[in-house]
N, C-alpha and C positions, 0 to 999 in steps of 0.2 A: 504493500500500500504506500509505502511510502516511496518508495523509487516513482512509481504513479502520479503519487502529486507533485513531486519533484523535479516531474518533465513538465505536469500542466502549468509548474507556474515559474518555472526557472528554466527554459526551453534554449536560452543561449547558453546555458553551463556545461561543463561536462557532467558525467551521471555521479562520480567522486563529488564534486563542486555541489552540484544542486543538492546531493543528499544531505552535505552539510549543513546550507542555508534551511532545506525544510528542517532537520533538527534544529538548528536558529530561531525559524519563524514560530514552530512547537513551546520551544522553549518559552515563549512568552508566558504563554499559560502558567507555567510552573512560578514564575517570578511574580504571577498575580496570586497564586493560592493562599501565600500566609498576610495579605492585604483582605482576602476574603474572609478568611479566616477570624482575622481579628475586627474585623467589619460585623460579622453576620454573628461571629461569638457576642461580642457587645449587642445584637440583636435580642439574638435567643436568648439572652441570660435576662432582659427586658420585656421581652413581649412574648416569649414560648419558641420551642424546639418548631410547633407544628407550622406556624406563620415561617419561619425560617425557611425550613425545607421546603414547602410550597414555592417562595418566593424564587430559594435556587434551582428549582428541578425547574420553572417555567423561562430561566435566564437559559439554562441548558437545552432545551427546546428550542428558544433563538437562537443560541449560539452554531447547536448543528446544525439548524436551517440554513443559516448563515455559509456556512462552510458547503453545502451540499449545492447550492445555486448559486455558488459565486462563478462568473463566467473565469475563462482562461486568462493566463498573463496574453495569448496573441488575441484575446479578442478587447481588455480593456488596460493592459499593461500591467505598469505598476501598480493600479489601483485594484488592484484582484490580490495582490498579494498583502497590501494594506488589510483589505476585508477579512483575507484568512487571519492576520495576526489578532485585529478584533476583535474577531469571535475567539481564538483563544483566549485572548482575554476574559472576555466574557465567562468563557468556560472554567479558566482557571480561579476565576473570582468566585465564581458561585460553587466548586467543588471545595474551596476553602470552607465554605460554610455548611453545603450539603452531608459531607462527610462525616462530617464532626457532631451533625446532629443528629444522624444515625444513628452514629456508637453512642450518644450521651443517651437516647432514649434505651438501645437495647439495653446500657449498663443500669440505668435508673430502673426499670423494671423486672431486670435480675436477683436473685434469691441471694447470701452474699457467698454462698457453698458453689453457686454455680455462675456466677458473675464472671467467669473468664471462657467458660465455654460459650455461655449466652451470647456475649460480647463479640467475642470471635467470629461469630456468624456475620457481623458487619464485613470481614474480610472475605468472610466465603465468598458471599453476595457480588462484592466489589469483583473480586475473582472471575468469579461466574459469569459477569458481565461482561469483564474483559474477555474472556475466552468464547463466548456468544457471537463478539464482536470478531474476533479473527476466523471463528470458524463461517461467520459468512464471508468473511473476506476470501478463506479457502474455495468455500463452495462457486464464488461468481469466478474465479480467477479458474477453477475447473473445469465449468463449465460457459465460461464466454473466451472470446480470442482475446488475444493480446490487445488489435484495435478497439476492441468490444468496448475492454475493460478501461482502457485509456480515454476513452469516449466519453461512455456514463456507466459502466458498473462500478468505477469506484466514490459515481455520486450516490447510486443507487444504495450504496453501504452505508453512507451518513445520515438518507432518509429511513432507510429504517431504525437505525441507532432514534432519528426522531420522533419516527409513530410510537418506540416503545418507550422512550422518557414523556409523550404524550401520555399513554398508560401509567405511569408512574404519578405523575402531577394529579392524575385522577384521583388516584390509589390515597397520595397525601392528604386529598380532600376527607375524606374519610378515615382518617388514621387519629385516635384518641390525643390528646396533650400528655406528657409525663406525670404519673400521680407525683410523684417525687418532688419535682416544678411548680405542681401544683401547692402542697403542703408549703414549700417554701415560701409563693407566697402569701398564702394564708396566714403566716406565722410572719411576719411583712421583714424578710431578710432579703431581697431584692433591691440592688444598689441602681441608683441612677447612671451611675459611671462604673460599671462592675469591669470592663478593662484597665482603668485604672488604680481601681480596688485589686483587683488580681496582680497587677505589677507590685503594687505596694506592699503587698499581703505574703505570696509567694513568688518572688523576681527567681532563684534556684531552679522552681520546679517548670517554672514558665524556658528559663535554660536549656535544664533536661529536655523537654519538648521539642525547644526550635533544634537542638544537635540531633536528635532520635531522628525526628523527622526529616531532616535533612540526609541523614545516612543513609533510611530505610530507603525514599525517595529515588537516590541516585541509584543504589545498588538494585534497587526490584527493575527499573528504567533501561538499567543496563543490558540487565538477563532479557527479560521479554523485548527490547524495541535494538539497542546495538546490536546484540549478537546475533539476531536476525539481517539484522542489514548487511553485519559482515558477510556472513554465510552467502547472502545472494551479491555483493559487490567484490568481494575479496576471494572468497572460495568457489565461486560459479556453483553453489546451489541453484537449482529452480525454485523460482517461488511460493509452488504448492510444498515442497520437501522442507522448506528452513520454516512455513506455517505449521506444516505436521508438527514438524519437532519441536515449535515454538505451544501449540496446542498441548502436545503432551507433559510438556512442563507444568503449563498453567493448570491443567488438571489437579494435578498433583500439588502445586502452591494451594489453590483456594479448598480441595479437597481435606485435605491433613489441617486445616485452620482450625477449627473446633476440637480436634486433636489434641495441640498446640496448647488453646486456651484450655481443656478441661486438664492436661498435662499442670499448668501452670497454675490452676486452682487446689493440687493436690502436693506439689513441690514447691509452690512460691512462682511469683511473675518473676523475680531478678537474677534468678541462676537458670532459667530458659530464656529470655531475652539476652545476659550476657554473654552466653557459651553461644548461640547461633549467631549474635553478631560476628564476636572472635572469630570466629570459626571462619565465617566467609569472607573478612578480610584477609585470612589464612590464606583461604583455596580457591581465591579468583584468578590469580596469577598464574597457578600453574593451570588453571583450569583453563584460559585462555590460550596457551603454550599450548595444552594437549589439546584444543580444538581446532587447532592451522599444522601443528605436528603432524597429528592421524591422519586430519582430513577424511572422518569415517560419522556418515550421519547415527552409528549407534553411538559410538562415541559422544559426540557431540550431543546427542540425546540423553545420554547418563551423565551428561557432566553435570545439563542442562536444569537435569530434575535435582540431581542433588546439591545443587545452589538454590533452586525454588523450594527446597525444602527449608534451607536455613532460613531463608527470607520468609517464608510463611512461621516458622516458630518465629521470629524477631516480631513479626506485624501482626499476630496476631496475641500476642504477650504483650504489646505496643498499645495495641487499643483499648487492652481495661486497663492499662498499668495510668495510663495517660489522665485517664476519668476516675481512677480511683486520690490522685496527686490533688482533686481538689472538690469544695463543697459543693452542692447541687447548685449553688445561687450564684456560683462562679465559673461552673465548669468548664460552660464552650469560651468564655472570656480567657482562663485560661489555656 
C-alpha cells in the first residue's frame, strides 16, 4: 500500500525516494497524537469518555474520507499531497484521544483481579483492526492488476476503513458513560483544568507515559509498516508475500494481548512490560541481520512473530499499567 501511494502522489521520485516522503507525509499523524491526546484527555476528564470518542471516531471518518478522494499529485499537484498530510493530521489528533478512551472505559469497568486482561482487549481490538485493514489490502492487491490497484483499489481500501468507522460512530452512540466517571463526579472531584492538575499532581508518571509510549510507538511501526516495505523495496518480495507474512505477525501480536494482560494481572504489570521491552531492544538487530542474511520468507516470518510477541506483552501490560498511574478524574489528562 504504501509503495501505491507513493507513486500516486510522489510520481517524479524514485520508488526508494517516494517511499520515504510517504513515511514523511505518514509521519504527520504521529506528531499530532500526543496534541490529541492531551487535547481530548483535558476533554474526557471534563465532559465524559462517551462525548470524546464520539467526537474522535466522526474526525476519523473525515479524515479517511479525506484520504480516499483526494485526487492524484498529476491531477492537482502539490495540493493533493497537502490534503493527504491533513487528514493525517486529523487522524492522528483524534487517535490521540480515541485510544485512550477506550482503554480508560474498558479499565474503569474492570473487576480489579481482572483489570489487565479486560484492559488488554483494547489492544486486541486495535490489533484486529489493523490486520482487517491489511488483509483487505491482501485480498484487492490478489485479486485486481497492478493498474487496477494503482487506479482505485487502493482508494477502494480507505473507503471501507470509512463505512466501518461509520459503524463504529454509531456503535458510540449507544455505548453507556463510565460508572466510574460517573461516581466521580457525583462526588464533585472533576477539575476545570485536570491537565494541569495532572502535571502538577503526577509530572513522573505523566514521564513514564510520554517515554513508554514513544518506544512502544516506534518499535510496533517498525515490525508491521518498515519491514514490510523493506521486504518489497530491498528484498524483491511481492507484495501479496511480505502482506502474508506481515498478517501472520499481527495475528499473533493482537491475539496473545489478553494473554499478556491476564499474564500480568497474576505476576504484576512491571516484570512483563520490562523483560519484553528488554528483550526487543535485544533482538531487533540481529533480527534485522537475519532477515537480509537468509533472505527466506519462513525466516522472516519467525523472526517477524517473535518480535510481535514482545510488543504485544509491552502494549498490552502498557495499557492498564498507564490507567492504573492515575485517578478516575485525571486519567485520560494524564
Amino acid at each position: 500500500m504504501t509503495i501505491v501511494i507513493a507513486a500516486t502522489f510522489f510520481p517524479d521520485s524514485s520508488q526508494a525516494v517516494a517511499t520515504i516522503k510517504t513515511f514523511g507525509m505518514f509521519a504527520a499523524g504521529y506528531l499530532m497524537r500526543p496534541i490529541g491526546g492531551v487535547f481530548f484527555g483535558n476533554l474526557g476528564d471534563r465532559v465524559g469518555r462517551k462525548r470524546v470518542l464520539i467526537i474522535t471516531v466522526a474526525l476519523m471518518v473525515i479524515s479517511t474520507a479525506i484520504i480516499a478522494f483526494t485526487p492524484s499529485y498529476k491531477s492537482i499537484g502539490m495540493a493533493s499531497v497537502l490534503l493527504i498530510i491533513f487528514a493525517r493530521m486529523i487522524q492522528g489528533f483524534s487517535i490521540g484521544g480515541e485510544y485512550n478512551g477506550v482503554l480508560a472505559i474498558l479499565s474503569e469497568q474492570a473487576p480489579d483481579d481482572k483489570r489487565g486482561l479486560i484492559t488488554a482487549f483494547g489492544t486486541f481490538f486495535s490489533g484486529f483492526g489493523v490486520f482487517l485493514g491489511t488483509l483487505v489490502v491482501f485480498l484487492f492487491s490478489a485479486f485486481l492488476s497492478e493498474k487496477e490497484m494503482f487506479n482505485y483499489g487502493w482508494r477502494a481500501c480507505f473507503v471501507i476503513g470509512m463505512v466501518l468507522a461509520m459503524i463504529v460512530l454509531v456503535m458510540q452512540f449507544m455505548q453507556d458513560e463510565s460508572p466510574e466517571y460517573l461516581k466521580a463526579k457525583e462526588d464533585g472531584l472533576l477539575s476545570e483544568t485536570p491537565v494541569v492538575s495532572a502535571i502538577k499532581e503526577y509530572p513522573f508518571q505523566i514521564f513514564v507515559v510520554f517515554a513508554l509510549a514513544g518506544y512502544l510507538g516506534i518499535v510496533y511501526y517498525m515490525v508491521s509498516a518498515f519491514i514490510p516495505s523493506l521486504l518489497v523495496s530491498s528484498l524483491n518480495y511481492s507484495t501479496n508475500l511480505a502482506m502474508l507474512v506481515t498478517m501472520t505477525a499481527s495475528v499473533c501480536y493482537f491475539v496473545t494481548a489478553p494473554i499478556w494482560g491476564f499474564i500480568s494481572d497474576k505476576i504484576g504489570r512491571k516484570k512483563v512490560l520490562l523483560v519484553s521491552c528488554l528483550l526487543f531492544g535485544v533482538f531487533i538487530y540481529p533480527s534485522l541481520y537475519a532477515i537480509e542474511s537468509f533472505d527466506s520468507a519462513v525466516v522472516t516470518c519467525a523472526v517477524m512473530i517473535v518480535l510481535m510477541l514482545l510488543i504485544s506483552a509491552a502494549t498490552a501490560t502498557f495499557v492498564v499499567t498507564i490507567n492504573e498511574l492515575f485517578p478516575t478524574h485525571l486519567r485520560l489528562s494524564g
